[in-house]
N, C-alpha and C positions, 0 to 999 in steps of 0.2 A: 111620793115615796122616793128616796135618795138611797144611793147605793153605799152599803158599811164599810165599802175600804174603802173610795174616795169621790163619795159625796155629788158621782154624778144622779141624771135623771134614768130611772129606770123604766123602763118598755116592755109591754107588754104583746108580743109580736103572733101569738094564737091566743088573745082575748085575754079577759080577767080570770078565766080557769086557765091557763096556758101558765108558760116559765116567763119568770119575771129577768129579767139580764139587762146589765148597765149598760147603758147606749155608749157609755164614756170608756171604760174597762173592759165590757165584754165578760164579768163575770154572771154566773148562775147563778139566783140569789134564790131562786125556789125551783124545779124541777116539772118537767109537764108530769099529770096527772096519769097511769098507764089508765087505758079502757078497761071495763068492768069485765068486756069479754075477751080481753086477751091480755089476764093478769098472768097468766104462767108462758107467756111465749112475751120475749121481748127482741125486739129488730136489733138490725146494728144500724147506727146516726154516725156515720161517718165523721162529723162536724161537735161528738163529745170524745175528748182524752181520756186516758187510763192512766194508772201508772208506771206500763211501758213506753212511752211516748216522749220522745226527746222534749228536752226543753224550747229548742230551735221548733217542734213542729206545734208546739201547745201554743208557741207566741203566733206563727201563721192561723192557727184555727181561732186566735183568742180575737187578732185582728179581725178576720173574715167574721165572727160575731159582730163585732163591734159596727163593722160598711155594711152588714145584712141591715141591722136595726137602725140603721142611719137612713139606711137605701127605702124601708119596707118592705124588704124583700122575704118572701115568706121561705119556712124551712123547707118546703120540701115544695116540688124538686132542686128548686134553684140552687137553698145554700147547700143543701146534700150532696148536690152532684158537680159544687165546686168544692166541697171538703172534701171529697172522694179523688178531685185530682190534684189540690195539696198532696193527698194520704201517698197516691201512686206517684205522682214526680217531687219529691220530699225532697231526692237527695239533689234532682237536678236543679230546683229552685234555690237550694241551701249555695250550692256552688257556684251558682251564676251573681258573679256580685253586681250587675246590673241588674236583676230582680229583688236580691236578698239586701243591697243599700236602700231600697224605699219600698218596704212589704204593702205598707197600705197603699201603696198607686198599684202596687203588682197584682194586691184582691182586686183595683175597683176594676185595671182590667180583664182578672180573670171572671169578676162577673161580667163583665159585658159583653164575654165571648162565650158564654154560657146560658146568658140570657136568650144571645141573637141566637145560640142552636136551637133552642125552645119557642125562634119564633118571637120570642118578647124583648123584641129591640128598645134599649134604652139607651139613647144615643153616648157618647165621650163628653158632649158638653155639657150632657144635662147631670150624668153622675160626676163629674169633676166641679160642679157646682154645688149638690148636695153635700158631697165631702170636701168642699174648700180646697180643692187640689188642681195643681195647675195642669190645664188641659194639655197643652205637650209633652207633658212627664206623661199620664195617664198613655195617650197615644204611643208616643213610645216604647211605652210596658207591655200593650198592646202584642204591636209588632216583635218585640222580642219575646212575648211569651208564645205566640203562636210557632217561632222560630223555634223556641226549646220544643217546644209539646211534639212538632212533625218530626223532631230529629227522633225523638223517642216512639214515637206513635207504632213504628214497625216491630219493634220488640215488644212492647204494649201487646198487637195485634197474635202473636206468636199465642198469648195463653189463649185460649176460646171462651168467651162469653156463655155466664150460662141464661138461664132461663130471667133467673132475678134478677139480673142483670139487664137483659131487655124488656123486664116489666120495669125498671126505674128508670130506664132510658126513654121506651116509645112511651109508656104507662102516661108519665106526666105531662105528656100532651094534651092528654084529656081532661076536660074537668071532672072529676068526682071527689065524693068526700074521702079525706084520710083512711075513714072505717074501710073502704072499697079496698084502697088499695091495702090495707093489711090483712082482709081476709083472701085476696089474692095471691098473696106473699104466704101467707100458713097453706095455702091448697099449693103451692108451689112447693114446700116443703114437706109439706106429705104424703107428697108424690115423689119424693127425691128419688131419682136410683133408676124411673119407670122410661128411662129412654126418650125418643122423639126428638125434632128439632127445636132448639131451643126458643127462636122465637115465636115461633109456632104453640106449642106447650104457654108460654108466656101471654100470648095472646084468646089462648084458650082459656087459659084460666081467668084471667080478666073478663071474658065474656061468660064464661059459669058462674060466677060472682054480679057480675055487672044485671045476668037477665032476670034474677030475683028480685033486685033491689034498685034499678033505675032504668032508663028508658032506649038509653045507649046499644046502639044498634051493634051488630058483628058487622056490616056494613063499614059503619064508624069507625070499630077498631082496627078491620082489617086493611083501610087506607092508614091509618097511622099507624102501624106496625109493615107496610110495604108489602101486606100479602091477601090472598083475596078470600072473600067472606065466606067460599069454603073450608080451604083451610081453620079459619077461624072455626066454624062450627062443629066441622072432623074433631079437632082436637078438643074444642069443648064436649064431645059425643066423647071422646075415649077416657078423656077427666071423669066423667061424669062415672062411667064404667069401671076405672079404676078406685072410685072412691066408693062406690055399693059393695063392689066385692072385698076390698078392705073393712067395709063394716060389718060384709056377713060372715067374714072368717074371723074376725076379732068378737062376735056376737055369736058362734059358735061353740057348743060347749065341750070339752075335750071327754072323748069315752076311751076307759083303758079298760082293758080285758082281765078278768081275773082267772 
């Protein structure tokens, strides 16, 4: 199958059910499929535009499409959580004309400094090889984008992280299926409002979710989340409480006096 504006090969990057996207353009040519059980809650994918989105930011995410499907790189967390800082340093990337003169060396190094956070080091030589890019440009881009990112990082650090936030950060440590982590994402959302710390909350939730359906210890999570496996089960104990009590007042029936 070739892609209808310009005839590249299209990839298939979550399987034959998954979105179809030109490896050459970057365009969507079919859409992923939502799940059957979470067709009225839809996430945000930082790495699809609207149309509010500069032109300047659709060409970075159209690029960073195009080195995902080149790279193999699967959507989540990796291209996520580099679309995510396209999204939040948009204006400092746009302005830096030693990033924004050669975008595609500036994705391949922003994946590689995203990868190696996750622990999935793919070296400079070998993604400057996939993508036909000269390895000292790439390097380069490297160094100057870690330059931009720490000048900014402390303003960054100023708003507070919340809870989803540290489930897509530590979360994609772990391996589980997609389904895991979106019904930790909807227990996170309604809970919203209910206080606690947020990575904490985060990590509880992933663990209420995680003890039904796979083998993943609190243990497990709570070394990758940097906090200890009490923690982790408090908070999955107070989830749990908060989510009874929400169904027995919403399962309550209202009596008015006459």
């Amino acid at each position: 199958m070739n892609c209808c504006k310009c005839g590249g090969a299209v990839v298939y990057p979550e399987g034959l059910n998954g979105e179809k996207i030109c490896a050459k353009c970057g365009i969507v040519l079919e859409s992923t499929p939502s799940l059957r059980s979470f067709s009225q809650w839809v996430p945000e994918w930082f790495s699809n535009w609207n149309e509010q989105d500069s032109e300047t930011l659709k060409e970075w995410l159209t690029i960073l499409r195009s080195v995902s499907c080149q790279l193999n790189i699967p959507n989540f967390p990796y291209r996520e959580e580099a679309a995510r800082t396209i999204r939040s340093q948009n204006i400092c990337l746009s302005k830096s004309q030693k990033l924004s003169k050669n975008k595609r060396a500036t994705v391949a190094a922003l994946i590689h400094i995203v990868l190696k956070e996750y622990d999935k080091i793919r070296s400079i030589r070998e993604i400057s090889k996939e993508l036909s890019l000269d390895k000292k440009l790439v390097l380069k881009q490297v160094w100057t984008l870690n330059k931009t990112l720490n000048q900014n990082r402390t303003q960054t650090m100023i708003q507070r992280k919340t809870s989803s936030d540290y489930l897509r950060e530590k979360g994609g440590k772990i391996p589980f299926d997609r389904e895991i982590f979106f019904e930790a994402e909807k227990t996170l959302l309604y809970i919203k409002g209910s206080g606690g710390n947020p990575i904490g909350v985060a990590a509880g939730a992933l663990y209420f979710v995680c003890k039904e359906k796979t083998k993943i210890s609190k243990e497990e999570i709570g070394r990758v989340f940097g906090i200890s496996h009490r923690t982790v089960y408090a908070n999955e104990v107070r989830i749990r409480k908060l989510l009874a009590s929400k169904a027995l007042i919403k399962s309550t029936p209202i009596i008015t006096c006459t």
